[in-house]
C-alpha positions in Angstrom: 0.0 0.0 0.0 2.8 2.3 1.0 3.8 1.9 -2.7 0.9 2.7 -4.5 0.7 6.0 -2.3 4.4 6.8 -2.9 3.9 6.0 -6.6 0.5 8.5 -7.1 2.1 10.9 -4.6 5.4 10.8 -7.3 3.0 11.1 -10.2 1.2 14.0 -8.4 4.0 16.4 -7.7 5.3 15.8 -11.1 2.6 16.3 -12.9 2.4 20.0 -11.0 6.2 20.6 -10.7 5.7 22.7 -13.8 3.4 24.8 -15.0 1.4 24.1 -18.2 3.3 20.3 -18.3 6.2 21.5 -19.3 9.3 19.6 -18.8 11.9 20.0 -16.2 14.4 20.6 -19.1 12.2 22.7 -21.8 14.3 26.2 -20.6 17.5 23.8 -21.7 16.0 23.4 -25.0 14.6 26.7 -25.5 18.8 27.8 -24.4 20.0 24.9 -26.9 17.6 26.0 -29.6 19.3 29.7 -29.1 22.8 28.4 -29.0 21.8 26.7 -32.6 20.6 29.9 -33.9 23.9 31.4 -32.7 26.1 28.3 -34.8 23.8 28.9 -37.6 25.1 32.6 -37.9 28.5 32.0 -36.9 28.3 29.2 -40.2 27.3 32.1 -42.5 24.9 29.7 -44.4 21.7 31.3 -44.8 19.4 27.8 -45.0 21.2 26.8 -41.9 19.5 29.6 -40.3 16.2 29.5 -41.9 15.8 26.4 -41.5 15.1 27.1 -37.9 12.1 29.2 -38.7 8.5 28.4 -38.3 6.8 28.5 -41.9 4.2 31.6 -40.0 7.6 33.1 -38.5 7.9 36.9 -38.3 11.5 38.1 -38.0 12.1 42.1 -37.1 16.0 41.8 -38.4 18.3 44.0 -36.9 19.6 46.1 -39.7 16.2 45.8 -41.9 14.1 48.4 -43.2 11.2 46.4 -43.2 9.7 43.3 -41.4 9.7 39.9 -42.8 7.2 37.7 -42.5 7.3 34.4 -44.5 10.0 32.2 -44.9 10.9 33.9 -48.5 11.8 37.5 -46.6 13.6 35.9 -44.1 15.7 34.1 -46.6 16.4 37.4 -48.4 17.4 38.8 -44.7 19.8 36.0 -44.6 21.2 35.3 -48.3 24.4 37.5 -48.1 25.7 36.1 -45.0 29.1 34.1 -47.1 30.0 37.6 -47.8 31.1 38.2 -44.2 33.0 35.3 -43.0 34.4 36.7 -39.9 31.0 37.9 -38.4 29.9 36.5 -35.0 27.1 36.3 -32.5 28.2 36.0 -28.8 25.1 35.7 -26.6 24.7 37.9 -23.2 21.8 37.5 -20.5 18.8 35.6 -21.1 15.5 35.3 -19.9 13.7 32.0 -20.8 10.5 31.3 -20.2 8.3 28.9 -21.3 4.2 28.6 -22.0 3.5 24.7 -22.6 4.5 24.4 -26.1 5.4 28.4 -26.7 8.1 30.1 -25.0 10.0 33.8 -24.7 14.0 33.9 -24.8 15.0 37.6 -23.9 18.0 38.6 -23.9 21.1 40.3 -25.6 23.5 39.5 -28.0 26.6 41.0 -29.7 27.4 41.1 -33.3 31.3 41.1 -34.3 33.4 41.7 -37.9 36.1 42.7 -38.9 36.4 45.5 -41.3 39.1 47.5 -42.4 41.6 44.9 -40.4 39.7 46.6 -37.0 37.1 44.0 -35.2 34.1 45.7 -34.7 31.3 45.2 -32.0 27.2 45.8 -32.6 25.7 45.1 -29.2 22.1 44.3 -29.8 18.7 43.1 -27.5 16.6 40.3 -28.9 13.4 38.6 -28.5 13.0 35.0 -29.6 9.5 33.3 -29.6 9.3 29.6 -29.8 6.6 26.9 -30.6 7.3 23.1 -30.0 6.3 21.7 -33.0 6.8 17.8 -32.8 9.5 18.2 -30.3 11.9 20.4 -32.0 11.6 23.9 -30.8 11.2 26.2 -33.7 11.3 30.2 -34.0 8.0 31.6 -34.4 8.8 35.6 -34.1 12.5 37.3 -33.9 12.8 40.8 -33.1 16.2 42.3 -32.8 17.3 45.8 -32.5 20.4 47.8 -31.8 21.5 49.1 -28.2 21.2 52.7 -28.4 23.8 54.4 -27.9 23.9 56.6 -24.5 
């Protein structure tokens, strides 16, 4: 009997350890899912990083004029990035939370180059949104802007 109490009492408290049945480790994926974005640019291949876009993503690029929102403007975002080889993302703070099978990743990045022989840092804030999607954790809105300056 003691069993069967200590096995519903263990299916109980896990079942409300976290809200909205999330998994202990979703924030870990949600952090890994980031760090993936971050290789992507660092490869410079612009389907690398698309491919880690919803096919409904909205993406707010840094340095664009205009939003993008379908998987053809975020490819046009993306589709010079072999003409920088030395740029970099470097991640800061984040903030991770996470909504069932949605979740925020706040934070701050910084952008590196070199140009001119001189590296050259763009500090920058982001907001990743996130939808599990058959367990793989894809973006679903990106908005990143510069740092102002002070």
């Amino acid at each position: 009997m003691r069993m069967v109490i200590a096995a519903l009492a263990v299916t109980f408290l896990s079942s409300c350890a976290t809200p909205g049945g999330v998994t202990p480790n979703a924030k870990d994926q949600i952090a890994a899912a980031t760090a993936a974005w971050g290789a992507a640019y660092d490869s410079r291949d612009p389907a690398r990083i698309t491919s880690l876009y919803d096919s409904e993503a909205v993406f707010w690029g840094t340095t664009a004029k205009t939003i993008s929102a379908n998987p053809s403007a975020i490819a046009e975002y993306f589709k010079d990035m072999g003409k920088q080889p030395n740029a970099r993302v470097t991640f800061g703070e984040q903030h991770i939370r996470v909504y069932g099978d949605t979740a925020v990743n706040t934070g701050y990045y910084t952008f590196s180059n070199v140009r001119d022989g001189k590296e050259i840092a763009n500090p920058a804030r982001y907001t990743f949104m996130y939808r599990n999607q058959g367990g793989k954790w894809m973006i679903i809105d990106h908005h990143s802007s510069r740092v102002p300056a002070l």
